[in-house]
N, C-alpha and C positions, 0 to 999 in steps of 0.2 A: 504493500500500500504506500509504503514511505516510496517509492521508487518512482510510482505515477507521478506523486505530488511533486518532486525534487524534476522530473522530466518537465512537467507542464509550467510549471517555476518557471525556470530555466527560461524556453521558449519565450514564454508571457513577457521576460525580462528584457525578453530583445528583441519583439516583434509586437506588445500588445499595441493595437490601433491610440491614435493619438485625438482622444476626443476631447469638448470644451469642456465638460464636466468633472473630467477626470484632472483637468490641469491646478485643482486648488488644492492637490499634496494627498498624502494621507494623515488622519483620516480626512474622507471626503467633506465640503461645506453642505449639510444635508439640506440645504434649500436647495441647492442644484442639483444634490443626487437624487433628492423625490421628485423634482419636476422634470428630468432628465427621464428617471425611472417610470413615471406616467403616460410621460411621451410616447415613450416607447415601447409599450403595450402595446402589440399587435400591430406596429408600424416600424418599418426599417429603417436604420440608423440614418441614412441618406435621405430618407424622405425628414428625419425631425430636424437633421443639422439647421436649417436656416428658421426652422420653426421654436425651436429652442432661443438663439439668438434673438428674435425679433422681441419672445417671451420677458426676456430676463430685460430688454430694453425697455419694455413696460411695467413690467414687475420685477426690479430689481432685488426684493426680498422680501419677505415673507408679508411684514406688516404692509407693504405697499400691494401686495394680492390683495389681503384680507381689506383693505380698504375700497379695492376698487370695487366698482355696481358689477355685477354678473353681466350684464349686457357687454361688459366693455373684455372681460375675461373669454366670453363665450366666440366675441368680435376676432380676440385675437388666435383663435382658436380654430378658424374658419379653414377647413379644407384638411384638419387631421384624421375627422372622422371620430366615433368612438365618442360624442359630446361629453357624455356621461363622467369623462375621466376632468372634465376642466372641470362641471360643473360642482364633481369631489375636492378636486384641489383648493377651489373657490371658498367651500365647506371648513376642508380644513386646515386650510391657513387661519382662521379666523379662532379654531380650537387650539391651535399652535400659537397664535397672539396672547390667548390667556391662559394657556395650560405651561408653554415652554416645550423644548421640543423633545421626544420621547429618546429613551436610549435601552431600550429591550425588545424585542422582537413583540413581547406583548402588548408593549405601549405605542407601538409602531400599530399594532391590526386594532387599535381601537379610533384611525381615523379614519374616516367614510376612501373607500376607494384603495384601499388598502389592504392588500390581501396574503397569503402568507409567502408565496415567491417575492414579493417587492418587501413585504418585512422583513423577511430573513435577508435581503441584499442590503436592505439599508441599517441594518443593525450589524450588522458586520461592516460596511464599508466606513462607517460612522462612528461606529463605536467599538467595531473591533470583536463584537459578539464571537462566540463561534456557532456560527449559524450556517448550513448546507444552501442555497436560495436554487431551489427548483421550478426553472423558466422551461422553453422548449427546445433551448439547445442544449443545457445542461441533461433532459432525460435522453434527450437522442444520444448528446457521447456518451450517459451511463448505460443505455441498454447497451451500447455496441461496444462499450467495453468487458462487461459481462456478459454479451450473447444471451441478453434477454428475450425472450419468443415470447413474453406474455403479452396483450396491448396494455401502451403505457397508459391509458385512459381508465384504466380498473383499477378501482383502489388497492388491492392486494399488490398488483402490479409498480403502482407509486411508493407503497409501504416501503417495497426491496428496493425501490433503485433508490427512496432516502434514505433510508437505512448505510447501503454503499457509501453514499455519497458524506455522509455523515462522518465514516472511517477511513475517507479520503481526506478530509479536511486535517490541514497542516497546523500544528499548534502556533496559534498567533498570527496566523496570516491567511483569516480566512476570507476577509476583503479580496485579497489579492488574489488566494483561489476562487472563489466565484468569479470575479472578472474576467482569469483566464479561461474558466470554462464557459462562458460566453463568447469569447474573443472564435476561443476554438470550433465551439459550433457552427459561430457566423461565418467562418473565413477557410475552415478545414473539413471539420465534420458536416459538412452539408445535407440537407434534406436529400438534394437530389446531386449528383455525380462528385461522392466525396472526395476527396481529396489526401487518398491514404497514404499514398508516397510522401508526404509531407509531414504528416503527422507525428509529434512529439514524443505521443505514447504509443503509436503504434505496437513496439515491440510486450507491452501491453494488454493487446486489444482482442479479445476472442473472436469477435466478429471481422475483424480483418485477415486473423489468420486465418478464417475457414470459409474465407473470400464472400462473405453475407453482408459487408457493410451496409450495400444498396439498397439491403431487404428491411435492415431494421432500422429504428423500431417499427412496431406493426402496433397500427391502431385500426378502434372498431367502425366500422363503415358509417360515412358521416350521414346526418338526417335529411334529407330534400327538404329543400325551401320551399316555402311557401310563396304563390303567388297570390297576388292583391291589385285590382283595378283601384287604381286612386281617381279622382278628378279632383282638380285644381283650379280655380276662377280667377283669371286677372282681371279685376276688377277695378275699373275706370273711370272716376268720376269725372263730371263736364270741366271741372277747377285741374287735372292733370292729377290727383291724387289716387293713390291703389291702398288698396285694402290689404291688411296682411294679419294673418292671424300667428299668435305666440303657441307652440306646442307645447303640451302638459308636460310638466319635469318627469315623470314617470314612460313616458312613451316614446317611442323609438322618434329619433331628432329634438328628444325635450327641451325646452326652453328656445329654440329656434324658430326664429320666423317665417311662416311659410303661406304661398296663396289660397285661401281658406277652400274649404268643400263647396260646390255649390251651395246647396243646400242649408248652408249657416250659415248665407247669404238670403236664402228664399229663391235662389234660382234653378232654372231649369238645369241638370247636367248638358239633357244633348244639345240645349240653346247656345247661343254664342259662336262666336267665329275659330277654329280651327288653330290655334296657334301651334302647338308643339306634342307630340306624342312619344313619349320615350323610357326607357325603364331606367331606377334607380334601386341597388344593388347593396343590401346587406347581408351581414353574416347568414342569418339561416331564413331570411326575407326579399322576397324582391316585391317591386312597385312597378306595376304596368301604368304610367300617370299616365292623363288626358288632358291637357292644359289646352285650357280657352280664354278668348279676352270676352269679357260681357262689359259693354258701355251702359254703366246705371246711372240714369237720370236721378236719381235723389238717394244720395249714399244712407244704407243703415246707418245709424248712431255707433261711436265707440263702444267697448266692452273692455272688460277686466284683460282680457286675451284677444280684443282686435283694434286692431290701429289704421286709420286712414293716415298715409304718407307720401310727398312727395318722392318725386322719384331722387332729388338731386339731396335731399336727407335720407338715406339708404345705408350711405355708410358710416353710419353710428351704431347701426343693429347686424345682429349675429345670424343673418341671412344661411338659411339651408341651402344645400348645393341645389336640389330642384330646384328653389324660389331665385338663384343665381343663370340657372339654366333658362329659364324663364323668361327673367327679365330679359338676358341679351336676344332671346324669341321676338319680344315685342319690340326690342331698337331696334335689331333689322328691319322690323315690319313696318319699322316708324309709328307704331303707336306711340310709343312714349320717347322720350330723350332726354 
């Protein structure tokens, strides 16, 4: 066991990626490793780099998150996906303003959005914990270093490769190992055409010796998505203003502004003109939308959750990509500008 850790060391030492997060020493400034670490929940390090950056220009530390309105967090937010992970940050900077910031793995999973892979990494990178942090690259090098056949998505299955991973961890430097078995996953142990000739621990590795890298791990066959006709109304009043409605913090694009249903307008779906038809694409949902413009001669009244808005005040709100799709629908069309 000592042998893996001293190989992957090693490696890490002289090859781990040089990100901005990573540049305020050890331990890490945990403002930047939890919103680094947020980010990058199910989003690749390339797509967060400039989205981190612009982050930390706006919110340069904790108190100046917890200060800002949600609108202005979710704004800068636009185009990561996943809302749900700012609208947590948002949460808990504000528990971090008056709590201080945790330093145990348990005091870490008691804020919103926080879960036990991002805990255990930030209690270790932070504080030095010795905590295993079990993301999806770290199970992938455990099964294929132990020749795991079970899928990693069955708890029995997670038990053994924490467990493992557990009695891989280096006394004192378990920051250091979780990052290089991140590093490794990202850049070596690949999903798809690993990269074994390179590999650190190789010598290691059961699944490279008996040439199975590419198979494992093996997980259980994922669920079909559900498909959903949405319709959407840009709605037009004779003053140039559109209607927009705020989605429910609980539902999929929450707190996002988006072009209301007909219907909670009072209008007709199939009414209206033809503007844009096109599918919008989540995890285990997709959206068949039908976006029309309805020119309404006498706008409904505001609501708690809808706002008439010019088009040239737009961007101050945390616009969903449909309702971004949208709009540029109707500047081509020259309805609005």
């Amino acid at each position: 066991m000592a042998a893996v850790a001293a190989d992957l060391l090693a490696w890490f030492a002289q090859t781990g990626r040089d990100l901005p997060w990573r540049r305020s020493g050890r331990p890490r400034d945990p403002y930047q490793a939890w919103v680094a670490e947020s980010m990058l929940q199910q989003t690749r390090v390339e797509t967060v780099l400039p989205y981190y950056d612009r982050w930390l220009a706006a919110f340069p530390d904790v108190g100046a998150l917890a200060a800002a309105p949600l609108d202005a967090v979710l704004a800068q937010w636009q185009g990561l996906g996943y809302y749900r992970r700012a609208r947590h940050l948002h949460a808990a900077a504000r528990t971090v303003v008056a709590d201080g910031w945790p330093h145990t793995v348990a005091g870490w999973r008691v804020l919103p959005g926080v879960g036990p892979y991002m805990a255990a990494a930030l209690a270790s990178l932070c504080d030095g914990v010795e905590a295993a942090a079990l993301d999806g690259n770290a199970l992938r090098v455990l099964a294929r270093l132990s020749g795991e056949e079970g899928a990693v998505d069955l708890p029995a299955v997670r038990a053994r490769l924490a467990a493992l991973a557990t009695s891989l961890l280096p006394s004192g430097r378990a920051g250091e190992w979780n990052e290089a078995v991140m590093d490794l996953g990202a850049t070596i142990c690949r999903p798809r055409k690993p990269r074994c000739g390179d590999c650190p621990v190789r010598g290691h590795c059961l699944a490279a010796a008996s040439g199975r890298a590419a198979d494992l791990p093996v997980r259980r066959p994922r669920r079909p998505q559900v498909v959903e006709d949405v319709a959407m109304a840009v709605a037009l009043a004779p003053d140039g203003r559109l209607c927009l409605q705020r989605r429910p913090d609980d539902a999929l694009l929450g707190g996002l502004w988006v072009f209301p249903d007909p219907a909670r307008l009072g209008l007709d779906p199939a009414a209206g003109w033809p503007l844009l038809a096109f599918t919008h694409v989540f995890t285990h949902r997709r959206w068949r939308i039908d976006g029309r413009l309805h020119p309404i001669a006498v706008p409904p009244p505001e609501a708690d959750d809808l706002r008439w808005v010019r088009p040239d005040a737009l961007d101050g709100l945390a616009l969903a990509a449909p309702t971004r799709r949208l709009l540029a629908a109707a500047q081509r069309a020259q309805y609005i500008w």
